[in-house]
ZAMARGU-4260 file (C-alpha; in steps of 0.2 Angstrom, whole numbers, plus 5000, padded with zeros to 4 digits):
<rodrens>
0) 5091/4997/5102 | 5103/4995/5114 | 5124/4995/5110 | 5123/4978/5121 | 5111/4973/5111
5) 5118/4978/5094 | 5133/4968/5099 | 5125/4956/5102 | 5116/4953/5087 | 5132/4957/5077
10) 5141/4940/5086 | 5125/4929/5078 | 5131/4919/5062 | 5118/4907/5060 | 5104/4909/5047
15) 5091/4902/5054 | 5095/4911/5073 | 5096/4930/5062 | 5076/4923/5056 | 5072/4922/5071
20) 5078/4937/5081 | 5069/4947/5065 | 5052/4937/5069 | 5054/4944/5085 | 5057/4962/5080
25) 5042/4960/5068 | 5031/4957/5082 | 5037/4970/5093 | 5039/4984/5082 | 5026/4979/5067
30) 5041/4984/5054 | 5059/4982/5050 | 5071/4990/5040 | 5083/4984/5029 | 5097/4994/5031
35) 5095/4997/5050 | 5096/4975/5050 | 5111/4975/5039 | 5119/4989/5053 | 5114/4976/5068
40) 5117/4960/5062 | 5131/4965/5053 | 5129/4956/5038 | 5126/4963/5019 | 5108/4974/5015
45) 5109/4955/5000 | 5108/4943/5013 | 5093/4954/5025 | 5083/4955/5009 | 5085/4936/5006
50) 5081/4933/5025 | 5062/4944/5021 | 5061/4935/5004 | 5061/4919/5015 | 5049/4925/5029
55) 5037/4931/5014 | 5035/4914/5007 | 5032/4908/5025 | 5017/4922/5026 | 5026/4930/5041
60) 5031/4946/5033 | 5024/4956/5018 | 5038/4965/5010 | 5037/4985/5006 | 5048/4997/4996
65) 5065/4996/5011 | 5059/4984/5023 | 5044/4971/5029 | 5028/4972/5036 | 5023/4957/5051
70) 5009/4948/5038 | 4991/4953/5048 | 4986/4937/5043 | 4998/4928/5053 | 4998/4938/5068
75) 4982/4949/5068 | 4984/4955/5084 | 5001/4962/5080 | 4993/4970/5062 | 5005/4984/5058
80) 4996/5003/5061 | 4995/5016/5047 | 5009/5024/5054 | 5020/5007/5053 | 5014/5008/5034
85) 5018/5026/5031 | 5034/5024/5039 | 5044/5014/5026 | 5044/5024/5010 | 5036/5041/5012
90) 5046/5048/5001 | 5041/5039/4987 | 5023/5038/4994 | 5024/5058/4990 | 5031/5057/4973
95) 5016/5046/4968 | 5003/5054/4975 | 5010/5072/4967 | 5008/5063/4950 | 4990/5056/4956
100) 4983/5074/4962 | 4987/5083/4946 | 4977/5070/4936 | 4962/5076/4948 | 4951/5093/4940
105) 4939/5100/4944 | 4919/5093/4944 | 4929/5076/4947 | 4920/5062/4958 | 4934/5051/4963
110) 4934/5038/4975 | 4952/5038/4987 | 4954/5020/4993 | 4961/5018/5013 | 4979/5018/5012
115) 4994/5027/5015 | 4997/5032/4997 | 4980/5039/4997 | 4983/5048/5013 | 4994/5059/5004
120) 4986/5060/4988 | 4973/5067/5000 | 4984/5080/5008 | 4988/5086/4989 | 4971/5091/4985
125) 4969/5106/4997 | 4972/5117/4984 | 4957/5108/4973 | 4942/5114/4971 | 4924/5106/4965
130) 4929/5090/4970 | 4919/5075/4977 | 4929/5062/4986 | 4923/5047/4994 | 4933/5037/5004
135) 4935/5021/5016 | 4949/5027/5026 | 4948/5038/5041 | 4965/5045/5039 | 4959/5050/5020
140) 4945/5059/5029 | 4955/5067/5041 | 4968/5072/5029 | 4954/5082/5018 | 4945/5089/5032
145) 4956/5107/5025 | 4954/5105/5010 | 4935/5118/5008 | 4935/5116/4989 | 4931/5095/4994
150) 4915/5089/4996 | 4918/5073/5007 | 4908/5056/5008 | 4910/5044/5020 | 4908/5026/5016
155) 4902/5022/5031 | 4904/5004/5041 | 4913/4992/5053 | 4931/5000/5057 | 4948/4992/5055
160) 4957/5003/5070 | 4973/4997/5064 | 4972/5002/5046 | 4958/5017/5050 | 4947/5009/5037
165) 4930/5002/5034 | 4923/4988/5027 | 4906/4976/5027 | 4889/4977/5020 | 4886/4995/5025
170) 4903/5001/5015 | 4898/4991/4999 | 4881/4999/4999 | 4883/5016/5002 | 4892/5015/4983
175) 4879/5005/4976 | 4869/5022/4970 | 4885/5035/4962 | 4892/5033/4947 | 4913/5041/4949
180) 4926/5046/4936 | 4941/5040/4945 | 4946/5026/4958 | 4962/5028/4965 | 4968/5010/4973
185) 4980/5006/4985 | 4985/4987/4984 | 4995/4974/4993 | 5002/4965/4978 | 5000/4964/4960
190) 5005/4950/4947 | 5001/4952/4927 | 4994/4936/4926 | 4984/4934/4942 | 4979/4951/4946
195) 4979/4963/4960 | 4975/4956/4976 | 4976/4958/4997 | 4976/4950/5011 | 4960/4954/5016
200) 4946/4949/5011 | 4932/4963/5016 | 4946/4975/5011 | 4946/4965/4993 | 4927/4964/4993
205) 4925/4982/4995 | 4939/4986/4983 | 4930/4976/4970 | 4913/4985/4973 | 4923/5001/4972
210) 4928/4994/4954 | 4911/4994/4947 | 4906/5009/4950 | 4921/5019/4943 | 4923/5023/4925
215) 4943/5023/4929 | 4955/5014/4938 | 4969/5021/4944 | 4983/5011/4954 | 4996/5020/4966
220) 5010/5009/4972 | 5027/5007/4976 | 5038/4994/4965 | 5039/4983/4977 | 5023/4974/4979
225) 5024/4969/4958 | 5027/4949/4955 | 5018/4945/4970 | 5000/4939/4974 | 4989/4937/4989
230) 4974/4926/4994 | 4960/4937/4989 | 4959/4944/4971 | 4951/4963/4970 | 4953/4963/4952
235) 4961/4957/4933 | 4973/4966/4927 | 4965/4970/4910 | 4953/4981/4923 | 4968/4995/4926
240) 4967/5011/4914 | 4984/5017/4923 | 4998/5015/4935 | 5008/5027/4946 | 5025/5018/4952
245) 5043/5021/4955 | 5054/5017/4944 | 5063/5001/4953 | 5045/4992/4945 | 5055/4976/4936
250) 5058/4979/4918 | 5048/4964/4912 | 5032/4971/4923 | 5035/4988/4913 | 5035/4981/4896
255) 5020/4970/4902 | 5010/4984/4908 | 5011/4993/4892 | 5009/4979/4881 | 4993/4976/4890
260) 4990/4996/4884 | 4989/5000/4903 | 4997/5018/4904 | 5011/5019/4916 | 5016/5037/4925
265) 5034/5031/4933 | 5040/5043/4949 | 5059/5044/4953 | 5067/5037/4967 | 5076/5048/4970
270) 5074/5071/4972
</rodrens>
């Protein structure tokens, strides 16, 4: 952004007029950042996190772990790419997915879920060896495409370009005939007494289905999608053998997780 620009923006005092110059940006760019929207607007990183909390409940951004996402649902031609997705919290994305690879041995069928987390799970396994992946994301595929000790499976079906996933009948039916020891699930929010659900529903459909036919369930995520729900349910809670998360997961969702016996692996946020 320009320094004219910046300036600007750092001038504007009025709530509603900051909301809206963010909207803008969330179209434009698919992503914000909370700290770089504290910098330009000049205002407290408290006051841009209430500003996302608001355009959440309006369904025009989806929060992630540092920032917001432009809701696909609201603006589907504007649907944030895997990159968009990646870009807000690698770091942590990594962490998880180093705790998700070394549950992975060998002679294990797993299932990766489309996703950015998963993407990196998948780029941990190239030291495997004698393990059968299948996955709905291309960028999963692609990631294990150097990994020789991998046997891949496509899931096959109608593509999502912007998340590099499939989905639809074709998807669902290729699973119909295995059987796998793990599922490791990307999801877009997660409530103890609603569930986990997304805001898509082929991509819950699919999810569900990949469910069935794993004997676990494992869920990768970043703190930030927990007390929040979305239109279509994948799955209950009481589903979920085990959670990967950073530790900025709120204390009450902790202590409901393992209540529930669901075994949580925290990451740190930070080295």
């Amino acid at each position: 952004m320009s320094s004219t620009a910046m300036s600007t923006e750092k001038r504007i005092t009025g709530t509603s007029e900051r909301r809206e110059l963010i909207i803008q940006r969330l179209r434009q760019q698919g992503s914000v950042q909370v700290n770089d929207l504290s910098t330009d607007f000049g205002v407290s990183t408290v006051t841009i996190r209430n500003d996302l909390a608001f355009l959440e409940k309006q369904g025009i951004a989806v929060r992630a772990y540092g920032g917001a996402l432009i809701c696909d649902s609201n603006v589907p031609g504007n649907e944030p790419s895997v990159e968009d997705k990646s870009s807000l919290n690698t770091a942590i994305k990594r962490r998880i997915a180093a705790e998700a690879a070394q549950l992975i041995k060998a002679g294990n069928r797993i299932i990766l879920d489309s996703g950015t987390t998963t993407f990196e799970i998948a780029r941990m396994l190239r030291q495997h060896t004698d393990v059968i992946v299948m996955t709905n994301g291309m960028n999963v595929a692609n990631a294990l495409l150097e990994a020789e000790g991998v046997e891949l499976l496509m899931t096959g079906g109608h593509l999502r370009r912007q998340s590099q996933s499939f989905y639809g009948d074709q998807a669902e039916q290729s699973l119909q005939n295995y059987h796998f020891d793990m599922l490791f699930l990307g999801v877009d929010a997660i409530d103890l007494e609603r569930g986990i659900s997304t805001h898509n529903e082929d991509e819950a459909r699919l999810n569900r289905r990949m469910s069935e036919v794993a004997e676990k369930i494992v869920v990768v995520t970043d703190s930030s999608k927990f007390n929040r729900s979305s239109l279509h349910k994948i799955i209950d809670m009481q589903r979920v053998d085990m959670i990967i998360v950073d530790e900025g997961i709120p204390a009450e969702s902790l202590e409901g997780l393992r209540k529930s016996g669901i075994d949580v692996i925290l990451v740190s946020l930070t080295d």
